[in-house]
N, C-alpha and C positions, 0 to 999 in steps of 0.2 A: 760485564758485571762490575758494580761501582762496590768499593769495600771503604768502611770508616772504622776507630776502633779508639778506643782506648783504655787503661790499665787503672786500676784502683781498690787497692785490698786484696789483690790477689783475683780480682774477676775484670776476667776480658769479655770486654762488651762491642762485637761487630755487627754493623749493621750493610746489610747484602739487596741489591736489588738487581734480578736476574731479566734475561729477557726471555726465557721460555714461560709462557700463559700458567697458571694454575691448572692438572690435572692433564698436560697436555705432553704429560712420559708416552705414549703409544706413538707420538709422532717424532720421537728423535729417532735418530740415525744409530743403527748397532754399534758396539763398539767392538775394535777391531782387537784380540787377545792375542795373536800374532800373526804374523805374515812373511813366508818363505819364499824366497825365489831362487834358492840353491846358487847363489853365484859367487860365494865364495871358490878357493882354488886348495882350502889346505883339507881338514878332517873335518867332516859334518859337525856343527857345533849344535849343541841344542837336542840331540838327539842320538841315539843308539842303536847299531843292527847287527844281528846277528842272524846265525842257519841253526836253528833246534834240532834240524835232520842229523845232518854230516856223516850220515852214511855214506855218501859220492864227494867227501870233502866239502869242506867250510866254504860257504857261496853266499854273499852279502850285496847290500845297497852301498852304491857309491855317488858320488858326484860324475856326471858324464858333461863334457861337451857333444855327445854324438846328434844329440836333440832338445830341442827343448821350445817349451810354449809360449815361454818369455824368456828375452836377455839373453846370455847363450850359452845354459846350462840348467841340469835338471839331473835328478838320482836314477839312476838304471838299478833292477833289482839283483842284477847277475855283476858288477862291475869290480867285485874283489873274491876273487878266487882262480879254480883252475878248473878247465873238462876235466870230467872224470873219465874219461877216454883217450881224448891225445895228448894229454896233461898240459895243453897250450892253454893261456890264460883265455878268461870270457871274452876280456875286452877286446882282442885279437879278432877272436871267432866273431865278434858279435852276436851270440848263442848263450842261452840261460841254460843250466846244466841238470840235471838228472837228480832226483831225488830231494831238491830245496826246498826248505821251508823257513825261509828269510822272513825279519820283522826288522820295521826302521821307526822305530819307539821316540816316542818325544811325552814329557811329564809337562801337566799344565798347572799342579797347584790347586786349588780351589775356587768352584762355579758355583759357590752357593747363594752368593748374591745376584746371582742374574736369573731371570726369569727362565730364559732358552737360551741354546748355543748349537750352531752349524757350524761343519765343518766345507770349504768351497775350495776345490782343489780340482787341478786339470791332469789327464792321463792318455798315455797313447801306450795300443796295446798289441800284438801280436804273438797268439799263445795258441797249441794243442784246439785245433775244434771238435778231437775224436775225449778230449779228457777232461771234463769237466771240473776237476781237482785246482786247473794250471790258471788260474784265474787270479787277480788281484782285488783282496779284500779288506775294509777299515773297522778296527774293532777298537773301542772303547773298556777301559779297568775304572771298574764301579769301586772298589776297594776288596770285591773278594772274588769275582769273577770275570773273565773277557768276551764282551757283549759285542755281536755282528749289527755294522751300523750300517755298511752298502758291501754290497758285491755285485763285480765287474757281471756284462751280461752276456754281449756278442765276443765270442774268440778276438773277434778284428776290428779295432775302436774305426779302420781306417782315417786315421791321422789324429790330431788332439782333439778330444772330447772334455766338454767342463762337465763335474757332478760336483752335489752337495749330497753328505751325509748329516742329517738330526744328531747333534749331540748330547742325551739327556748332561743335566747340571748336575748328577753327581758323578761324571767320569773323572776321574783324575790323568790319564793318561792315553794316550791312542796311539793305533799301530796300522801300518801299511802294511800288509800281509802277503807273500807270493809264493806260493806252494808247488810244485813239479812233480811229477811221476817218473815212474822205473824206466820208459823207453830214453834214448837220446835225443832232447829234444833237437830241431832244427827253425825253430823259430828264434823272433831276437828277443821277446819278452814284455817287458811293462816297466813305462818309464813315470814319473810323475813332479809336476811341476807346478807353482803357484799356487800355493798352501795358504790357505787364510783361514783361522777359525772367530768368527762372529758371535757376541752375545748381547741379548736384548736386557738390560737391566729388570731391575723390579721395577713395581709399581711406585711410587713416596721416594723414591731416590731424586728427584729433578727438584729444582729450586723453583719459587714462582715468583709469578712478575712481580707482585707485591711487595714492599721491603717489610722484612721479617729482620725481628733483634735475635741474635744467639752470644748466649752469655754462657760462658766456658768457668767454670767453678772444679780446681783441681783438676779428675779426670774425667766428670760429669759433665753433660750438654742440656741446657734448656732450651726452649723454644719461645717467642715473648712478642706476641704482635700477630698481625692478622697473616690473613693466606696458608699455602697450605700445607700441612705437620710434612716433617722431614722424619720419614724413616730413619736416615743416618746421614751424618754429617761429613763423614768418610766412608767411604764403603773398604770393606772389609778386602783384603790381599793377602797373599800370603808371602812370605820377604825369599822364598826360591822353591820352586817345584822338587817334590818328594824325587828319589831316585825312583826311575819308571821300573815298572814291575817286568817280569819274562815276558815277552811277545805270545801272542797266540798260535793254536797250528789251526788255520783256518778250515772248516769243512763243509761244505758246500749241499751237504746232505742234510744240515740243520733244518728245521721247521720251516717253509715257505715266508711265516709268517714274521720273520725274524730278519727277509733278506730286503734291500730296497735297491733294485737293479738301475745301473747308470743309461 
């Protein structure tokens, strides 16, 4: 992109010539809104977990070296707390505990300039085949409610599986979901790694090949010359994501129509 410009009376006049074609937004590359590979060593940054349950004690996501899809670490959803039976910690056991309904929350801010957004994350799972409850699920906060965007399918991923969950563009926040039942489990649970969520812009957001004048007048934008109108000249951000709302208690017995199995 070649930029020129110069100052006079208070209006800056830049002139812009891009190398993507006119009308030619459907063929770029999504942009990436962030991307996790848990390989940090201290306290998840960026995100928050908690157990809603805690009837069988407080049982959380953590950062684990035990596995991982990439690199060589990834969040296990059992990796801070204790059995609620031999009160040995999880991490010990390698065993997710009794009665959990852990959430590992991350706030994204605002998607309202992008057209669509997917969420691309990889999971290895070993959980209850007799309990349908034990399943790991990603849910989306619209601003008033927590919206089911996939749930886990087969008890046993048998080793790392990728899925994608559709994220509509008004969620502000999502959550990793892992919920347990009353028996002692003996399985080791659900791990997930390489987190990427993807948004496809609007339409008039791209610049085009043509050189276009944009003359900046106080905090107004025109546009002045051929090719094609600029929606916005900046897209909209927001300067740090809302604190993320309470986690979901996932339920498995929601609407079929609601579930997109990995």
């Amino acid at each position: 992109m070649a930029l020129g410009g110069s100052l006079s009376g208070g209006i800056l006049a830049v002139l812009l010539t891009a190398s993507l074609a006119a009308g030619s937004a459907s063929a770029a590359e999504p942009e990436i809104i962030f991307a996790e590979g848990f390989e940090g060593t201290g306290p998840l940054a960026n995100w928050t977990s908690d157990d809603t349950d805690g009837a069988a004690g407080r049982d959380s996501w953590g950062l684990s070296s035990t596995r991982a899809a990439g690199g060589t670490r990834s969040v296990w959803c059992a990796q801070n707390g204790t059995n609620s039976v031999s009160n040995q910690s999880n991490a010990l056991l390698r065993r997710y505990d009794a009665q959990m309904d852990t959430n590992l929350v991350r706030g994204l801010g605002s998607l309202s300039s992008y057209r669509s957004a997917q969420l691309r994350f990889s999971f290895w799972a070993e959980t209850d085949p007799l309990d349908a409850r034990e399943r790991l699920s990603v849910w989306g906060w619209d601003g008033n409610d927590w919206i089911l965007l996939w749930l886990q399918g087969e008890a046993n991923s048998s080793g790392w599986r990728s899925a994608v969950a559709p994220v509509p563009v008004n969620t502000t926040a999502i959550s990793f979901n892992f919920r347990s039942g009353l028996g002692l489990p003996v399985e080791e649970g659900v791990y997930v790694d390489e987190v990427r969520l993807e948004a496809e812009p609007k339409a008039g957001a791209w610049w085009p090949t043509d050189p276009i004048l944009i003359v900046g007048i106080g905090t107004g934008v025109a546009v002045v010359g051929t090719g094609l109108y600029l929606a916005s000249v900046r897209r909209k951000r927001a300067a740090s994501p809302p604190p993320p709302p309470q986690g979901p208690q996932a339920d498995p017995r929601r609407s079929p129509k609601d579930e997109r199995k990995g």
